[in-house]
C-alpha positions in Angstrom: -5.3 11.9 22.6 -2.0 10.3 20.7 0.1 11.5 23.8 -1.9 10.0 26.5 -3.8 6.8 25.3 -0.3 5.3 23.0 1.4 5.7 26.7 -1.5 3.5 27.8 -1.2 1.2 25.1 2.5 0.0 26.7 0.6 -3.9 27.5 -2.0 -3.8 24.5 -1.2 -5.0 21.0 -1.8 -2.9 18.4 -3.6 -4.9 15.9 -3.0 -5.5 12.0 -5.0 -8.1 10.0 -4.4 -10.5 6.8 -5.1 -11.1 3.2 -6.4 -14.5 2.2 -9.0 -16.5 4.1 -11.3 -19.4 2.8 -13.8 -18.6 0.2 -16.4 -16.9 -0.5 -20.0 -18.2 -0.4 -21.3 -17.7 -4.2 -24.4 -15.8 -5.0 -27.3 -18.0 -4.7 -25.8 -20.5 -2.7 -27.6 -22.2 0.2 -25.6 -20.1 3.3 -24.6 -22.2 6.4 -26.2 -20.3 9.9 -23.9 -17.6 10.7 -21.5 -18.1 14.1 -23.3 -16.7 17.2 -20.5 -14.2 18.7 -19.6 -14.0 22.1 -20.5 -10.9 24.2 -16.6 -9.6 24.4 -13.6 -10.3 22.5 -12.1 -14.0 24.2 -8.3 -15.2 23.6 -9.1 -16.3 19.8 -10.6 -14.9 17.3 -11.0 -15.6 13.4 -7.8 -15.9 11.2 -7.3 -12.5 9.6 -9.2 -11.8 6.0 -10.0 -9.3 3.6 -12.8 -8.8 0.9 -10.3 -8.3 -1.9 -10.3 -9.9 -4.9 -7.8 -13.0 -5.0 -5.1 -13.1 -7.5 -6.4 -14.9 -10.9 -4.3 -17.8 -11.8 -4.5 -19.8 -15.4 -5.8 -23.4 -15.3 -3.0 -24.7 -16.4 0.6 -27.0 -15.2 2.6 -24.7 -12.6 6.1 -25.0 -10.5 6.6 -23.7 -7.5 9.7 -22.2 -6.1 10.4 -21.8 -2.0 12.1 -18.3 -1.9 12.0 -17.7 1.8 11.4 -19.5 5.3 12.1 -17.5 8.3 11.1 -17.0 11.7 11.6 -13.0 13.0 12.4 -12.3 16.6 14.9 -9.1 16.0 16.4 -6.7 13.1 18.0 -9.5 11.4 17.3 -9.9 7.7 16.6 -13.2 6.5 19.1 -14.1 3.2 19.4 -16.3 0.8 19.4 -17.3 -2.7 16.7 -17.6 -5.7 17.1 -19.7 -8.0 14.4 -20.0 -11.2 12.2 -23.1 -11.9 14.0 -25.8 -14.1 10.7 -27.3 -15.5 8.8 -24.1 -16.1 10.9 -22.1 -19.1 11.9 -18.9 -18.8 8.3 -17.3 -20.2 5.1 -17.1 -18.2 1.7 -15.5 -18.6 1.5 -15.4 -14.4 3.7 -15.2 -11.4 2.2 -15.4 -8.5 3.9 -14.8 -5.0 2.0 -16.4 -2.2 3.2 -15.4 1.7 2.3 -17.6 4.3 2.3 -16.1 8.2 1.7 -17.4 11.6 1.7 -15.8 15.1 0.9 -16.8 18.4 0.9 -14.7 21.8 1.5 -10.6 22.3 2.9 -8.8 19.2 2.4 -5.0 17.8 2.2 -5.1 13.9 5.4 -4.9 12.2 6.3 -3.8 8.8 8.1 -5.9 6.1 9.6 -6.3 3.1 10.9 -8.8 0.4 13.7 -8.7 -2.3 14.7 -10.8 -4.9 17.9 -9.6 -6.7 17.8 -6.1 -5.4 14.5 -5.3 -6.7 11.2 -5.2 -3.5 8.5 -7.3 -4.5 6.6 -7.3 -1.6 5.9 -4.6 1.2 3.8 -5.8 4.2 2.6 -5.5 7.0 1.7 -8.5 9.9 -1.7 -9.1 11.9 -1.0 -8.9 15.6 -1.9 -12.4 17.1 -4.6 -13.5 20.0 -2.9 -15.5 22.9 -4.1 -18.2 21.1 -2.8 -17.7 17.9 -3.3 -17.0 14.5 -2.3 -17.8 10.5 -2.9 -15.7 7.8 -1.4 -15.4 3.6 -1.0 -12.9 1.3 -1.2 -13.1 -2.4 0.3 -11.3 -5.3 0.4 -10.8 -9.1 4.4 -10.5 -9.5 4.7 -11.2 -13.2 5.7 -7.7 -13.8 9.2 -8.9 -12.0 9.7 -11.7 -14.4 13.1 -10.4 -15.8 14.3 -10.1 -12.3 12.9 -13.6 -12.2 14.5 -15.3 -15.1 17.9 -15.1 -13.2 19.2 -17.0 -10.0 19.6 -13.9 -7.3 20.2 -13.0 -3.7 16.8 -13.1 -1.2 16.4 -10.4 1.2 13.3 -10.4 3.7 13.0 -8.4 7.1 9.9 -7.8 9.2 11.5 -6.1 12.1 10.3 -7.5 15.8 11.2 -7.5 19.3 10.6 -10.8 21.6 11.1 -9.9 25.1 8.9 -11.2 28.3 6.0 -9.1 27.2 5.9 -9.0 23.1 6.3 -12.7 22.6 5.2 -13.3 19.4 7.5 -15.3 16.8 6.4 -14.0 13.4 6.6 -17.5 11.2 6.4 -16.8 7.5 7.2 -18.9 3.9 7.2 -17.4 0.6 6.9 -18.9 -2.7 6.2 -18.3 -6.1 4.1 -20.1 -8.3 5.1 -20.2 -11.9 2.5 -20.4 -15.0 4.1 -20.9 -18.4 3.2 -18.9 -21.3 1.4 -20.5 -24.6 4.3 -21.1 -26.7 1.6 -20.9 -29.7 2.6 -17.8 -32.4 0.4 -15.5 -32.1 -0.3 -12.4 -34.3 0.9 -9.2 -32.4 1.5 -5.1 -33.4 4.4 -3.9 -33.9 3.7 -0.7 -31.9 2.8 -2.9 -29.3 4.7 -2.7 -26.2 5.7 -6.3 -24.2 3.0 -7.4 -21.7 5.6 -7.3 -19.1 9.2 -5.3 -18.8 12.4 -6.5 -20.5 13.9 -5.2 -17.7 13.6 -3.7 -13.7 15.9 -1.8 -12.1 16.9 -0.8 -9.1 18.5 1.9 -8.4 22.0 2.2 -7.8 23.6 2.8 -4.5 24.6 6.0 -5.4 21.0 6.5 -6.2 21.3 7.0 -9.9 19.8 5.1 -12.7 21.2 3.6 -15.8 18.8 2.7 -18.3 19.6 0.8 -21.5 19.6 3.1 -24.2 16.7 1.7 -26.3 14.2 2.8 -23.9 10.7 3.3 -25.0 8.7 3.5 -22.1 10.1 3.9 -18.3 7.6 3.3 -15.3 9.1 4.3 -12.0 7.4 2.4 -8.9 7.8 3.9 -5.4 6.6 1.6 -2.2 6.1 4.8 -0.1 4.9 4.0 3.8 5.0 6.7 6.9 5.5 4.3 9.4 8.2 3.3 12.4 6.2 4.2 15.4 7.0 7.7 15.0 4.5 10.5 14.4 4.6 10.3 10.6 2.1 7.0 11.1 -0.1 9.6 11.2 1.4 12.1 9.3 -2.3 12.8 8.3 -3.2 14.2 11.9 -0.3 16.5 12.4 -0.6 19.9 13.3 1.6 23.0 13.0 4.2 24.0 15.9 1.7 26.5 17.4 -1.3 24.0 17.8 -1.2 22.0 21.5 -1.2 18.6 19.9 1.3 15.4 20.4 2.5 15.2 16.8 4.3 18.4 15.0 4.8 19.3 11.5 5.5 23.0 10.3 3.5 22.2 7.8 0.4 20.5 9.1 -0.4 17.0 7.2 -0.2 17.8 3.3 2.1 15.0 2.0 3.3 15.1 -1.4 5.8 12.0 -2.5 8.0 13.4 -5.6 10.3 11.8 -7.5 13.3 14.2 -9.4 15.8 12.8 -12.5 18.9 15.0 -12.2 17.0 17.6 -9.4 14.1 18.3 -11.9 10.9 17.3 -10.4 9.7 14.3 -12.5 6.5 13.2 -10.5 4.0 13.5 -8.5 1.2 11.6 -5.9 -0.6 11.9 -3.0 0.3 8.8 -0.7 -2.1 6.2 0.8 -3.0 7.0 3.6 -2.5 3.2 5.3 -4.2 2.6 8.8 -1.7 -0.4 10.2 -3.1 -2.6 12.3 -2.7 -0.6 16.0 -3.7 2.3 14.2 -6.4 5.1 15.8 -5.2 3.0 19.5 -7.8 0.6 19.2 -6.3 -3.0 18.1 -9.8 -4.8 18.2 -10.5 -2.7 15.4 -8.6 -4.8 13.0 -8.0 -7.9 14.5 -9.7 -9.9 11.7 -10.6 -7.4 8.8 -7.3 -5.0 7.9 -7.6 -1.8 6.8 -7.6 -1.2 2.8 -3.7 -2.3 1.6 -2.4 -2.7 4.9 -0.9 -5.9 3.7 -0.2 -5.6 0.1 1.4 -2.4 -0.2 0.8 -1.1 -3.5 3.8 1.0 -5.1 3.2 4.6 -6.5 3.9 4.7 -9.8 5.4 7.2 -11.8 5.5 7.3 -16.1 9.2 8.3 -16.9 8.9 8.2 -20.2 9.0 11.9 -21.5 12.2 12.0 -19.3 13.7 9.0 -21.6 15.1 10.5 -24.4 17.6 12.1 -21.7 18.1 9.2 -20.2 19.1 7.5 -22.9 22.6 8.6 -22.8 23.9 5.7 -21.5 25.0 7.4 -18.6 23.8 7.3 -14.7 21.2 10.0 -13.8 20.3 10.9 -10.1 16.8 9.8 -9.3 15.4 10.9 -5.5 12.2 10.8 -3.8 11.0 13.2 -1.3 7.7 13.8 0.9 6.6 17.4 0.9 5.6 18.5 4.5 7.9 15.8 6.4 10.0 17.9 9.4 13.3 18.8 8.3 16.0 16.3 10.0 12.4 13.7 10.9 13.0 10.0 9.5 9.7 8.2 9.0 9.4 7.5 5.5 10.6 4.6 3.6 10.7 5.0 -0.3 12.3 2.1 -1.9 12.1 2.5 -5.9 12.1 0.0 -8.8 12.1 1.2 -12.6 10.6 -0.8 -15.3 12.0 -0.7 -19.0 9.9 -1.6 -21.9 13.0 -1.6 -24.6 12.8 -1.0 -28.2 13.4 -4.6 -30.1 14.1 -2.6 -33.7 16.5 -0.2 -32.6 20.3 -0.1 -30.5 19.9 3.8 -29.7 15.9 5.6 -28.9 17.0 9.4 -29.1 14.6 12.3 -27.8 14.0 15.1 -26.1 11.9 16.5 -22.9 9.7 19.2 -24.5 7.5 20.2 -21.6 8.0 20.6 -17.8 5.2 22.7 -16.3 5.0 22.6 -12.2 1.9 24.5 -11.0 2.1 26.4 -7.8 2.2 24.1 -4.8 -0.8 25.3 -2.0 -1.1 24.2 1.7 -3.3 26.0 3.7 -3.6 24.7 6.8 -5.5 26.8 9.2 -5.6 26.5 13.0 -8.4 27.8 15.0 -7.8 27.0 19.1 -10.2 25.7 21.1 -9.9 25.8 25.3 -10.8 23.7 28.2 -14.0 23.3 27.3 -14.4 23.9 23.0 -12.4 21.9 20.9 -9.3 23.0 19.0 -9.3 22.4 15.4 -7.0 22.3 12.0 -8.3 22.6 8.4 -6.2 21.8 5.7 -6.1 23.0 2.0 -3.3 21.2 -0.4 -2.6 20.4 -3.9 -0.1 20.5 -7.0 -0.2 20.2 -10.8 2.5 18.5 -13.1 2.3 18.3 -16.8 6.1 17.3 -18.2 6.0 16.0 -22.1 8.7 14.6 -24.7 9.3 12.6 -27.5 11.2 9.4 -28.7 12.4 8.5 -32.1 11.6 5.0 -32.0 11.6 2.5 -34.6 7.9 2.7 -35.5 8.1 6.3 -35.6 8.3 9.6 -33.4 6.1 9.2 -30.1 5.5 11.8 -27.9 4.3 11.1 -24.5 2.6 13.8 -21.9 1.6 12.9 -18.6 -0.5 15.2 -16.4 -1.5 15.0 -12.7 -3.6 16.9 -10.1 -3.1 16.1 -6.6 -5.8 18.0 -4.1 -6.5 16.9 -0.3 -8.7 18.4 1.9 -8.8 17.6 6.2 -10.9 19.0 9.2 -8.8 17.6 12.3 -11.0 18.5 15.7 -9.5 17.4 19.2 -10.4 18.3 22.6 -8.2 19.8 25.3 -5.7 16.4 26.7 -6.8 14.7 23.7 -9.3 12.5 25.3 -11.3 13.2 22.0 -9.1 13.1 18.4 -11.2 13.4 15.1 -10.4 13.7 11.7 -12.3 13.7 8.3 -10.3 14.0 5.5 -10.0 13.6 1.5 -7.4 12.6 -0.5 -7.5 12.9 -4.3 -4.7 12.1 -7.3 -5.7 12.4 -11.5 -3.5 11.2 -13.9 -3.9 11.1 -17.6 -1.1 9.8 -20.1 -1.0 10.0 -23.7 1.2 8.1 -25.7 0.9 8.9 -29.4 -3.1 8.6 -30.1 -3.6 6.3 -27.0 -5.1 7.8 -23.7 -4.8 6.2 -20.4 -6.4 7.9 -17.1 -6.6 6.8 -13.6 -8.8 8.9 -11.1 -7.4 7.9 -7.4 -9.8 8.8 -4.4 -8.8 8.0 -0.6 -11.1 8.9 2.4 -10.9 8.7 6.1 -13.4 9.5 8.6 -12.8 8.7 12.4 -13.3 9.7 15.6 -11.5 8.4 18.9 -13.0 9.1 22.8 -11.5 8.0 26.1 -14.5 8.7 28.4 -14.7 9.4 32.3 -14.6 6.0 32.5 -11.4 5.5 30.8 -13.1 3.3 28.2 -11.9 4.3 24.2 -14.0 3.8 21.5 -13.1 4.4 18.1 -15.3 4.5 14.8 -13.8 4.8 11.5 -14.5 4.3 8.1 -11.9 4.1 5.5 -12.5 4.8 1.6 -10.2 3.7 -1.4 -11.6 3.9 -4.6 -10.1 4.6 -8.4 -11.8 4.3 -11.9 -9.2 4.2 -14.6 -10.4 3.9 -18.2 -7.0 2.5 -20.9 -9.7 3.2 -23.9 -12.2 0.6 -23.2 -14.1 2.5 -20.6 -14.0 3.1 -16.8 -13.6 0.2 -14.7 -14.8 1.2 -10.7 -12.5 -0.4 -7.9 -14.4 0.6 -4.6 -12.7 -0.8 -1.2 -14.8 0.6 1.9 -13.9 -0.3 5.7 -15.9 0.3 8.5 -15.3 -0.3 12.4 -16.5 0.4 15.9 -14.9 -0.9 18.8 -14.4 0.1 22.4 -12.6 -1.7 25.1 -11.2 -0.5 29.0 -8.1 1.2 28.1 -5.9 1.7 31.5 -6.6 -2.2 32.6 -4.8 -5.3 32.0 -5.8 -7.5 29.0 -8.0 -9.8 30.5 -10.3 -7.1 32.4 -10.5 -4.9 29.0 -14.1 -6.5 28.1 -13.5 -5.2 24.5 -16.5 -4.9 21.6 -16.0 -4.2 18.2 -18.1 -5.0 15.0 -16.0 -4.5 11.4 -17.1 -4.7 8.1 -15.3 -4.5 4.2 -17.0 -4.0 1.1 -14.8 -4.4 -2.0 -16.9 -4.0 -5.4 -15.1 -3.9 -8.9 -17.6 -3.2 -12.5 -16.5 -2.2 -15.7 -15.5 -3.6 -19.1 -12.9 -6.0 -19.5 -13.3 -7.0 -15.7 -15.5 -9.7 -14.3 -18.2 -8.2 -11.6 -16.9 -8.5 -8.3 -18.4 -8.0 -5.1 -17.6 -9.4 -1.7 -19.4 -8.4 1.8 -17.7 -9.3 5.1 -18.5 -8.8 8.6 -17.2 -9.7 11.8 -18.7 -9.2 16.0 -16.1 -9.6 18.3 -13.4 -11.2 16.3 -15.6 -13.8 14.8 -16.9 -13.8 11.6 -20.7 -13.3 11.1 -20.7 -12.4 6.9 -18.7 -13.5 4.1 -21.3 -12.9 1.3 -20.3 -12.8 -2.5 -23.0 -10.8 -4.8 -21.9 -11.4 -8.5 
């Protein structure tokens, strides 16, 4: 159905949604009446939100710093300079990067980006507006950039758009950072212990090569991979092979592997996240107020480069590429911007080492087409997965440390559609296992992404889509598991060959996101929305 109802969608936004809303109502707390909706979606509707957890800040004196102001109508990157805080030092327990968005008229959901000194610090995504118009924010933890931070540096921010008669929509965004200073009290600390943050991130070069300093203890590779631009690789999880009658090809069905290779040996591995953008499954009123999970906080893949440090070390530049397995040879797509972090070792000028272990398990894709007719649907079944383990050591000033890290990838998909597309479904399982030993310290991260949707475009040309998206991880540092579980659910339907006023759309959304373990506060937030306005925002913990 991509083929027909997307050339339908030439006068419909495509929806997208937005971070920060209000707050929750606590647990216990008298609850005001809940909003009575109205019967079909109007030319307003509430500001975008989601149920994930805000950033924590510490309750104490802060500066804030304007790094961008911009309003997109075009291609035309924004750019300017940072410069650092002069009242905050140069050490801070929390940096916080607030985005601030508005958006009024017809608009499809774009894709953005931020970078300050070369190195991306944000990737996003925008909400598409109502007639009326909308604001929305975004927050996030940044204090992992602080070294890029400490130094005044070029700004870069784009979030490509077209304004013509139709698209009218100005995309209006600020960005700041909000700076906490760290306790300048001495505190007790081991001297195995690595910094809390990175002495240094790097880009890469130009070139695409890395040079790392030549102390490096522990390198942590960070990858903000998105299939996106319009093209078929947005839903690089729905493609089919050249033999199956369906709008978007891929030789090698919709197993998607991002790697990353030092000097052509493969490094790394991960399943991507499979984001929904807001116009996604060619129903807009899905996500009109509630995103899909990390649709505008796009979280980088990351990649421990440590056992590959000891060769790095050299002091010279080594090659450092990322790929996606199963992308069509000669097909653009995918954007794979990379940051490394260094944690450096204070005690000595020179870590040597040595990679001791490089095992790459077979990679499997099975994808298996069975065809359907006029009347019995055709239907593709995917099988994939791959298994790293690489290992090596450091001489470091506190000793000889070896580091292994090992990950599974596995992803499973049933993909059923109908003869024209008038019905496209697709259930589908995504999982990534990492564990990392560093000397006697263990870390693992269990990653588990789910989608399950189905989209119809009856006799009456009215599409309805229902969906529900799953992303959930436990990862356990040696304290136990702590359970991050982000669930989305939609329904909507609206007429899809009529002009916007005459669509008489209905859609009711909902987001759980629930996070338990030790070391983390409970946290649990409800919300649910009828037609665009906002009938739950319930907080449990």
């Amino acid at each position: 159905m991509r083929r027909r109802v997307m050339s339908m969608l030439a006068g419909v936004i495509l929806g997208a949604g937005a971070l920060v809303a209000g707050a929750p109502a606590q647990a216990g707390a008298a609850q005001p009446a809940a909003p009575t909706p109205p019967t079909e979606f109007g030319t307003d509707w509430h500001d975008p939100v989601t149920a994930a957890p805000p950033v924590e800040r510490p309750h104490t004196r802060s500066c804030e710093v304007t790094v961008a102001e911009a309003q997109f109508r075009d291609f035309t990157p924004y750019r300017g300079t940072y410069t650092p805080p002069d009242d905050c030092g140069d050490r801070w327990s929390k940096v916080v990067l607030r985005l601030e968005g508005k958006v009024k008229g017809r608009q499809f959901d774009r894709l953005g980006y931020l970078h300050i000194g070369g190195v991306e610090v944000l990737r996003t995504s925008t909400p598409e507006p109502s007639p009326d118009g909308i604001a929305w924010n975004v927050e996030k933890d940044v204090t992992r950039y602080s070294d890029t931070l400490r130094d005044s540096g070029d700004v870069e921010m784009l979030i490509g758009n077209v304004v013509n008669d139709t698209y009218t929509g100005v995309i209006d965004v600020k960005a700041t950072l909000t700076f906490y200073p760290e306790d300048t009290k001495p505190r007790a600390r081991a001297a195995t212990d690595p910094a809390r943050t990175p002495d240094r991130v790097l880009p890469l070069a130009a070139d695409g090569t890395l040079t790392t300093p030549r102390n490096s203890e522990r390198l942590v590779a960070e990858v903000y991979a998105t299939g996106s631009g319009g093209g078929c690789e947005e839903y690089w999880y729905m493609t089919v092979p050249d033999s199956a009658p369906y709008s978007c090809k891929a030789a090698e069905g919709p197993y998607r592997e991002v790697q990353i290779s030092v000097d052509g040996q493969l490094a790394g591995i991960a399943a991507p996240f499979p984001t929904v953008w807001t116009g996604g499954w060619s129903n807009p009123f899905l996500w009109y107020v509630i995103p899909g999970p990390r649709a505008f906080d796009i979280k980088p893949i990351e990649y421990d480069l440590t056992p590959f440090a000891g060769l790095l070390n050299d002091g010279r530049p080594h090659q450092v590429e990322v790929s996606v397995v199963g992308v069509p040879k000669g097909q653009t797509g995918w954007s794979t911007p990379v940051n490394v972090l260094v944690w450096q070792d204070a005690g000595r000028d020179h870590v040597t080492g040595a990679l001791t272990e490089h095992k790459a398990g077979a990679l499997t894709n099975s994808p298996v087409y069975t065809p359907g007719s006029p009347d019995s649907e055709y239907r593709l079944d995917m099988q994939g997965g791959h298994a790293l383990t690489v290992s090596g050591y450091l001489n470091t000033s506190h000793g000889r440390v070896t580091t292994t890290v090992s990950r599974t990838l596995a992803a499973t998909s049933a993909h059923r559609w109908t003869d024209g597309e008038n019905t496209d479904a697709l259930t589908a399982t995504w999982t990534d296992r990492e564990t990392v030993r560093t000397g006697d310290r263990t870390a693992r991260a269990h990653r588990t992404y789910t989608m399950d949707g189905t989209t119809t475009l009856g006799a009456d040309e009215r599409l309805r889509t229902v969906i529900t998206l799953g992303d959930r991880s436990r990862t356990n540092t040696g304290a136990g598991w702590v359970v991050s579980d982000d669930t989305y659910t939609g329904d909507a339907s609206y007429a899809a060959n009529a002009p916007r006023e005459e669509r008489h759309a209905v859609g009711v959304t909902g987001e759980r996101y629930r996070v338990s373990g030790p070391g983390s506060d409970c946290y649990d937030r409800e919300l649910r929305t009828e037609q665009g306005t906002l009938t739950v925002d319930r907080h449990r913990c």
